[in-house]
C-alpha positions as CSV (number, residue, x, y, z in Angstrom):
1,X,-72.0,86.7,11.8
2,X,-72.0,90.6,12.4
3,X,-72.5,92.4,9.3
4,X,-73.7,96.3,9.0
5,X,-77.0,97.7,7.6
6,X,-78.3,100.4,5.7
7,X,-79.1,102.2,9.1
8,X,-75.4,101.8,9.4
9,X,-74.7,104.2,6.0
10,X,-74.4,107.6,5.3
11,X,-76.2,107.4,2.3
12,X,-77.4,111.1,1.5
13,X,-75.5,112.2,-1.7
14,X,-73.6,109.0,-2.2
15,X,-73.5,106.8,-5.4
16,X,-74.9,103.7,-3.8
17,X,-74.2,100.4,-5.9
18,X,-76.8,98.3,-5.1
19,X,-76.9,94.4,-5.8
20,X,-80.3,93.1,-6.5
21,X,-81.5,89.6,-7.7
22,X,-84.1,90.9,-10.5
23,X,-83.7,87.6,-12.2
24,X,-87.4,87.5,-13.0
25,X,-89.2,85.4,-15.0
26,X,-89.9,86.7,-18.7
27,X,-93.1,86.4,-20.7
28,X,-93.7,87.9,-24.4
29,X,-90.8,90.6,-23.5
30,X,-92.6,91.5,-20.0
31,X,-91.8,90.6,-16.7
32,X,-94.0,87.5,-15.8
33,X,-93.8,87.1,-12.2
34,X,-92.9,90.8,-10.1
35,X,-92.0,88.7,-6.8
36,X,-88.3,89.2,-6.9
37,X,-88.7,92.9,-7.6
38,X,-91.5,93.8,-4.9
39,X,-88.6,91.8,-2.7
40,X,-86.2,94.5,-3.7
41,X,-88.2,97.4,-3.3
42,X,-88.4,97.9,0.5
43,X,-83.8,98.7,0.4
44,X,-84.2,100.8,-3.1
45,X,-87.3,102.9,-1.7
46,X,-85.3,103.2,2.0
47,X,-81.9,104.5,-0.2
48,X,-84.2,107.2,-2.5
49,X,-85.8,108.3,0.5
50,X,-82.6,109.3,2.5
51,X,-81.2,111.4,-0.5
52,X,-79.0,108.1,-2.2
53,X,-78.1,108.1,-5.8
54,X,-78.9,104.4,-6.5
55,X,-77.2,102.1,-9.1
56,X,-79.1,98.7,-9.3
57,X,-76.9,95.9,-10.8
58,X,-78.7,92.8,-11.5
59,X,-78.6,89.9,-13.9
60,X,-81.3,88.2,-15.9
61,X,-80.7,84.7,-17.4
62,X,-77.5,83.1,-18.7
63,X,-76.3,85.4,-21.3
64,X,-72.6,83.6,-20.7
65,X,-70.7,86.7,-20.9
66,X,-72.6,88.2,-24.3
67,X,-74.8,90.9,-24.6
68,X,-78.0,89.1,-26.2
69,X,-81.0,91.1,-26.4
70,X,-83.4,88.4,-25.0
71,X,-81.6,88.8,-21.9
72,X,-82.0,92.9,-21.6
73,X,-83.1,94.2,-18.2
74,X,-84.7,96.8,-19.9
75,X,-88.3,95.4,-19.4
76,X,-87.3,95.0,-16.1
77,X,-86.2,99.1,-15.3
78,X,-90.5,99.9,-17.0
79,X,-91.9,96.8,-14.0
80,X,-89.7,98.4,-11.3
81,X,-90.7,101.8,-12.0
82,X,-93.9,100.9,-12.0
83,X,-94.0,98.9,-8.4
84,X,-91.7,101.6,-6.8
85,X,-93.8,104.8,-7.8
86,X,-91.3,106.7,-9.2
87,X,-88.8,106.9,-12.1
88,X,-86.2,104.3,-12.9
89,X,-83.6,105.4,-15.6
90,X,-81.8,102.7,-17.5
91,X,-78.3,102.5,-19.0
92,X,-77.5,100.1,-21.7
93,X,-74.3,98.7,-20.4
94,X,-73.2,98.5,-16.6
95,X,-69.7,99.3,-17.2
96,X,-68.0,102.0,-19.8
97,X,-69.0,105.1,-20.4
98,X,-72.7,104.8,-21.1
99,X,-73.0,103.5,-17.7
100,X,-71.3,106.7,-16.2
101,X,-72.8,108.8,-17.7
102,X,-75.6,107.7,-16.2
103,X,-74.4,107.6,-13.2
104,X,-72.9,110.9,-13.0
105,X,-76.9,112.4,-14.5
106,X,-78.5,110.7,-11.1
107,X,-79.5,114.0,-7.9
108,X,-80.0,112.4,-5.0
109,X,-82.8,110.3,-4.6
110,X,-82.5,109.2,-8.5
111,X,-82.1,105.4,-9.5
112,X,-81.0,103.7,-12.4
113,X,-80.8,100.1,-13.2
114,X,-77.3,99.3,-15.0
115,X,-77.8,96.7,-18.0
116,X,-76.9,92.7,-17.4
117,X,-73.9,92.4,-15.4
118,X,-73.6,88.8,-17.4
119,X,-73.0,90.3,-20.4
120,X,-69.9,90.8,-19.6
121,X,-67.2,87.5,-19.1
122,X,-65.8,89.3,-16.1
123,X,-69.1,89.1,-13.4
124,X,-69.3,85.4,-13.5
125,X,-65.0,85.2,-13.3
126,X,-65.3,87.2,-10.5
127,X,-62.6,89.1,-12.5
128,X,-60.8,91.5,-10.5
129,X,-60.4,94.2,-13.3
130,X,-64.5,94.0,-14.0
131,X,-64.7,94.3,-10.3
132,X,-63.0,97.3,-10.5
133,X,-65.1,99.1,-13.0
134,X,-68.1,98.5,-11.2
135,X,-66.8,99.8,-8.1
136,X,-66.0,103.0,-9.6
137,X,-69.6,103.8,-10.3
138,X,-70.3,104.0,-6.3
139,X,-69.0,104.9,-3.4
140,X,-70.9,102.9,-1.0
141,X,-72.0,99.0,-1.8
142,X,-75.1,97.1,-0.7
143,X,-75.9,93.8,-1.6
144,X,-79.7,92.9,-1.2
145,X,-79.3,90.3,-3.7
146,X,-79.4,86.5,-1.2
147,X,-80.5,84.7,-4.2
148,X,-77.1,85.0,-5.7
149,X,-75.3,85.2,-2.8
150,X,-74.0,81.8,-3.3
151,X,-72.0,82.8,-6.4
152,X,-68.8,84.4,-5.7
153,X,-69.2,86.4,-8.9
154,X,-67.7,90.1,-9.5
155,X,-71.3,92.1,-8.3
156,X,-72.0,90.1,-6.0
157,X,-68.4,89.5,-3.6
158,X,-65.6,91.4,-5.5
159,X,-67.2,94.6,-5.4
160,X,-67.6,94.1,-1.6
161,X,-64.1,94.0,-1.5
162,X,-63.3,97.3,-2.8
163,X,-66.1,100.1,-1.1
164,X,-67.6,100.2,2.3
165,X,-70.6,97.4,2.3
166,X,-73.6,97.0,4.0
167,X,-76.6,94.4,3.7
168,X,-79.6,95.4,2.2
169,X,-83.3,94.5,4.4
170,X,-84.2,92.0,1.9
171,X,-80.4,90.3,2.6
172,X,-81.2,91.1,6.2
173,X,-84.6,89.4,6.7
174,X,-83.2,86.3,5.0
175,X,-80.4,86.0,7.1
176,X,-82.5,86.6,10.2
177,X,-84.8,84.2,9.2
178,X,-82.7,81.1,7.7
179,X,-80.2,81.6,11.0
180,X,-82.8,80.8,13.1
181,X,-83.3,77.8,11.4
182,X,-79.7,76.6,12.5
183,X,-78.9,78.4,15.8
184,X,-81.2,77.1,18.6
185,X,-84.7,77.3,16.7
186,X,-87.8,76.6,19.1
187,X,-88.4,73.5,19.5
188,X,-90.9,70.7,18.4
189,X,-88.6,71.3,15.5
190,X,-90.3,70.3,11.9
191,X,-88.6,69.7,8.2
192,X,-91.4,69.1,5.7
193,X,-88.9,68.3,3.0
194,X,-89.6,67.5,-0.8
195,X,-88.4,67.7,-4.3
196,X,-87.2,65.4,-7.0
197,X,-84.3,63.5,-5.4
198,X,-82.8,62.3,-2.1
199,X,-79.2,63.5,-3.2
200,X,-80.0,67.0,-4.3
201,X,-80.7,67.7,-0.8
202,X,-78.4,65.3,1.6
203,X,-76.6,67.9,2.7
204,X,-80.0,69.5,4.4
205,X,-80.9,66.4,6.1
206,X,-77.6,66.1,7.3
207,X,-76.8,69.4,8.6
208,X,-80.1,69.7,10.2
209,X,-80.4,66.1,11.5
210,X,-78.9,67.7,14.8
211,X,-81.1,70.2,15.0
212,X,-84.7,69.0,14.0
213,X,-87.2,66.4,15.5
214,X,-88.7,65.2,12.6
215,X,-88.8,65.4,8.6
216,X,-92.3,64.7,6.6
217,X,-91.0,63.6,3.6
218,X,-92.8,64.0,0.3
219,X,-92.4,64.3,-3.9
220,X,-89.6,62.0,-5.9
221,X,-87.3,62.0,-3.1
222,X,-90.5,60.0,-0.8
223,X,-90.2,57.4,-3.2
224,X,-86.4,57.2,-3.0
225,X,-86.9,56.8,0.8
226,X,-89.6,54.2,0.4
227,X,-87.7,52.0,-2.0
228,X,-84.7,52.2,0.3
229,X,-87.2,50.7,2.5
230,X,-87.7,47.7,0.4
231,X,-91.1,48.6,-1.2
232,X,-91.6,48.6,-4.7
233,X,-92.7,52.1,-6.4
234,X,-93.5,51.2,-9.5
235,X,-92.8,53.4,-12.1
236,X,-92.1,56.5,-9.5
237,X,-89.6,58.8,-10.1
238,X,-86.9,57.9,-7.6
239,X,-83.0,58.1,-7.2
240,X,-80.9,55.3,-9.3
241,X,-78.6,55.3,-6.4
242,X,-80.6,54.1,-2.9
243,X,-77.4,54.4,-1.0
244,X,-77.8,58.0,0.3
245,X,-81.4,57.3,1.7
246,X,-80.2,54.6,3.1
247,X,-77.5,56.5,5.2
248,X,-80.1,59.3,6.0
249,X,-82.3,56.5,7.8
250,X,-79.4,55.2,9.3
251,X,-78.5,58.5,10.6
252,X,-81.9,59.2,11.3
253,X,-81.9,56.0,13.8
254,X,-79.0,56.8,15.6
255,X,-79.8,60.6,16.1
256,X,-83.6,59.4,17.6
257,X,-85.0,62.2,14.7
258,X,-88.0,61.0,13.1
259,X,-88.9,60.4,9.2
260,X,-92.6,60.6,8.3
261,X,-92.8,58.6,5.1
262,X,-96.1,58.3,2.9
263,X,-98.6,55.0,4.1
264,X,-101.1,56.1,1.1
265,X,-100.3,58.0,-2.5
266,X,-102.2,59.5,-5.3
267,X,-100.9,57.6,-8.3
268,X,-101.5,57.5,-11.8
269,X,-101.0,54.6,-15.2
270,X,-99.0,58.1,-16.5
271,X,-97.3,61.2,-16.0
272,X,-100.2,62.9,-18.4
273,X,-103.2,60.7,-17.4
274,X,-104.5,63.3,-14.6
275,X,-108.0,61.4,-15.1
276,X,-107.3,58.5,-14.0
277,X,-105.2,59.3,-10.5
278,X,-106.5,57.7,-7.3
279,X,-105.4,56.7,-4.0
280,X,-103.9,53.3,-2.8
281,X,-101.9,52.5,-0.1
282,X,-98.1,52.5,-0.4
283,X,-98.0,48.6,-0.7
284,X,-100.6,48.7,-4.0
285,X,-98.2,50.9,-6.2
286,X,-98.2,47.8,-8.7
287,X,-96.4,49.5,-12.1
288,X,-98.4,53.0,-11.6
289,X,-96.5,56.4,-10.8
290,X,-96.6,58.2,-7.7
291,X,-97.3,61.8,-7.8
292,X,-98.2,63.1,-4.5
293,X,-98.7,61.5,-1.1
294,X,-102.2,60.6,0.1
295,X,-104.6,62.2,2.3
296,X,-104.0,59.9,5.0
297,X,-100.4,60.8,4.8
298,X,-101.4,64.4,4.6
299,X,-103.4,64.3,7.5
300,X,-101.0,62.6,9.8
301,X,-98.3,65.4,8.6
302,X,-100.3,67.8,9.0
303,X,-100.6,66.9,13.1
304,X,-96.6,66.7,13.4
305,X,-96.6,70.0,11.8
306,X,-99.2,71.4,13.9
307,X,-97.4,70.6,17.6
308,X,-93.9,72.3,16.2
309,X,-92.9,75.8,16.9
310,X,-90.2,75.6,14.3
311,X,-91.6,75.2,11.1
312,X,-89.6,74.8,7.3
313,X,-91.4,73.7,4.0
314,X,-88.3,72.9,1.7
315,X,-90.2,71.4,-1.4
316,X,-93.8,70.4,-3.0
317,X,-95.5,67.0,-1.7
318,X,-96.1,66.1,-5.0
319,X,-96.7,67.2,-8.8
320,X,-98.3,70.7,-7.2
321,X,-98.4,72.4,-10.5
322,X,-101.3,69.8,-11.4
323,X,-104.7,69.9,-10.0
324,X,-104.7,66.5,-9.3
325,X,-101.6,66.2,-7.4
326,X,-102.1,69.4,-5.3
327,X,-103.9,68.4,-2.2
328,X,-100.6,67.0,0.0
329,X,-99.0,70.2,-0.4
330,X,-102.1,72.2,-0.5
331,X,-102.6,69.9,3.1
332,X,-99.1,70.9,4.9
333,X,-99.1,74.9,3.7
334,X,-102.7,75.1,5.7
335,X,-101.0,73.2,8.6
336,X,-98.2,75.2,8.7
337,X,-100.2,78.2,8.5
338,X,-102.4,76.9,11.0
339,X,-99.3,76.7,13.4
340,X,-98.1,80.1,12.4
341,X,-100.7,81.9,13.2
342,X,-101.0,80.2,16.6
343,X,-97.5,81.6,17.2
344,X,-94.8,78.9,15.5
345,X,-92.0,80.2,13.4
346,X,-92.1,78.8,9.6
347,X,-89.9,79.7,7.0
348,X,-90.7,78.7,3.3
349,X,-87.3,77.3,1.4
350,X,-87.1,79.1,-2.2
351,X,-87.4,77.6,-5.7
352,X,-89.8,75.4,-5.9
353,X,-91.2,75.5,-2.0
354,X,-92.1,78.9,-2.5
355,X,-93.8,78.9,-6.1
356,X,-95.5,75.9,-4.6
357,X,-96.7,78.1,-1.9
358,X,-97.6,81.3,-3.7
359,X,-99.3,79.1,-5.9
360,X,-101.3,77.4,-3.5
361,X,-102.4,80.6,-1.3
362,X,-100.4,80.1,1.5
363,X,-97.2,82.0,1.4
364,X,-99.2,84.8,2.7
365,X,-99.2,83.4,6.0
366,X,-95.8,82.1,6.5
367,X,-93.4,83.8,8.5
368,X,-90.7,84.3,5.8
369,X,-90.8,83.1,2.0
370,X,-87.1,83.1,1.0
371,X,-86.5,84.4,-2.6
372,X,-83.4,82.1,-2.9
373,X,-83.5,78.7,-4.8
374,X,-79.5,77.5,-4.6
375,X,-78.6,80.0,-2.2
376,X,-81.2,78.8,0.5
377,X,-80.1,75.3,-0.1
378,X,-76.7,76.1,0.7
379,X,-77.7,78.0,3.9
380,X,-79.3,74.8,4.8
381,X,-76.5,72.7,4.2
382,X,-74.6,74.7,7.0
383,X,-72.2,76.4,4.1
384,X,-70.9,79.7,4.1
385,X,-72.3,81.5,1.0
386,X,-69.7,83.8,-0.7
387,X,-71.8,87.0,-0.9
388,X,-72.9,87.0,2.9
389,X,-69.1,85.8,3.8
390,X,-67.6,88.8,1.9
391,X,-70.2,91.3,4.1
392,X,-68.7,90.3,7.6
């Protein structure tokens, strides 16, 4: 779809509302984890630098339409400041006339982060009036924000509705790099493809079933897959309902597309009994728990990953945030960074895929790391989020 830039805006001496996803992670009152807002910073530092008066709007948590104190972006505006080199004001409300006076205090070049839009009923309601209010803090609108772009909420598609828009780089880059995902990637085409369960992401195997040449399927979902099969899993974490695996590897067969399922897996007696996990092959589960796929497993992935030129890691291999359970998904980043860096294109999903891989060392090398969790998932699935849709 053809959308405009920020190359495309007159910026200088305009009150730019800017949409960013600074839903970061909170620890002790301070901002745990900056990725989100070093994501945001290349669009707010472009804007200050071309003489834009910049209003941030973000959200943080799930205030459900109260102001709450726990949820204050306050701590936020100090970490932003602090990563963009230069002063961030704050104003303790986005709407009313606390937030235009702040406003109307910004030169150009100023930026001021507008308290949580979810403190107010309206944003989530995508309430025409609150849309309103927010639009008359601005004259121009960008929305940089991809991680919420699958909520059609009042910041984040009515506003785009009611001033001239643009996309922001981060929204840019993500849209760059998902669409070539799902319009004529390079092909050997490869899905490594994990998470919990089979039915959270059918809609991903299905919409890219026509597109990819194989899947390497790990975490709960492998287990699903297997037990579909006929093998028993023990006491793994799998789907109740084995009906939508089955359909994938029915689909699978008829559309000649390849699913790479696990021969050997690191299991455990327990979810907590890390000291006692070892390998077996998939047919010597017995009652044990399966955590992460096996190094054999890893290793053959880690060839199919290696011949593609199309590349995307949508979920862990296994129970990455434990030592023990680590080394499939430690296994596939290094392949895919392997193949990256001998020129394939690999694109990291969000949520858990890309704390799995900043956790493991190998985001660095990837290609593109969304920031998205639900909204890459939707991209995926071949829907048309509301936040890009209203940018056309």
């Amino acid at each position: 779809m053809h959308f405009r830039t920020i190359d495309d805006l007159d910026v200088r001496g305009k009150r730019v509302l800017v949409r960013e996803d600074l839903n970061v992670p909170m620890k002790d009152g301070a901002v745990g984890d900056p990725t989100r807002i070093d994501a945001a910073l290349p669009t707010l530092r472009a804007l200050s630098e071309r003489g834009a008066r910049v209003v941030i709007l973000s959200h943080l948590g799930r205030p459900d339409g109260i102001a709450n104190p726990a949820f204050t972006l306050r701590p936020v505006a100090a970490a932003l400041a602090e990563h963009l080199g230069k002063p961030v004001a704050f104003a303790e409300d986005c709407v009313g006339p606390v937030a235009r006076a702040a406003v109307e205090a910004l030169r150009d070049g100023d930026l001021v982060l507008l308290e949580n839009v979810r403190f107010h009923a309206g944003e989530e309601r995508n309430d025409p009036a609150f849309a309103k209010e927010l639009a008359a803090l601005g004259d121009l609108y960008v929305n940089d924000a991809f991680g919420t772009a699958h909520r059609a909420h009042a910041s984040t598609e009515g506003v785009a509705h009611l001033l001239p828009h643009a996309a922001g780089l981060l929204m840019q880059a993500e849209l760059h790099a998902l669409g070539g995902l799902v319009a004529n990637p390079a092909q050997p085409y490869v899905c490594a493809i994990g998470g919990a369960k089979v039915k959270d992401k059918v809609g991903v195997f299905t919409n890219l079933m026509d597109k990819v040449g194989a899947f390497c399927i790990g975490g709960g979902m492998a287990n699903t897959f297997l037990a579909a099969g006929g093998l028993d899993v023990g006491a793994s974490l799998k789907d109740d309902d084995l009906g939508p695996a089955a359909g994938i590897i029915a689909l699978a067969q008829r559309k000649n597309v390849t699913l790479h399922l696990p021969t050997d897996v690191v299991v455990a007696p327990r979810f907590d009994d890390d000291d006692a996990a070892h390998v077996v092959g998939i047919n010597a589960v017995g009652n044990e728990m399966i955590l992460d796929i096996g190094p054999e497993t890893a290793r053959a992935y880690a060839r199919a990953i290696e011949r593609a030129r199309t590349i995307v890691f949508n979920g862990p291999m296994g129970v990455y945030e434990k030592a023990a359970y680590q080394n499939g998904t430690k296994v596939v980043g290094e392949a895919i960074a392997r193949a990256t860096r001998a020129g394939a294109i690999s694109v990291v999903g969000g949520g858990d895929a890309a704390a799995a891989a900043h956790e493991l060392g190998f985001a660095g090398a990837m290609t593109h790391v969304s920031t998205g969790g639900g909204a890459t998932l939707e991209f995926l699935e071949g829907k048309m989020l509301p936040g890009v849709a209203a940018l056309a």
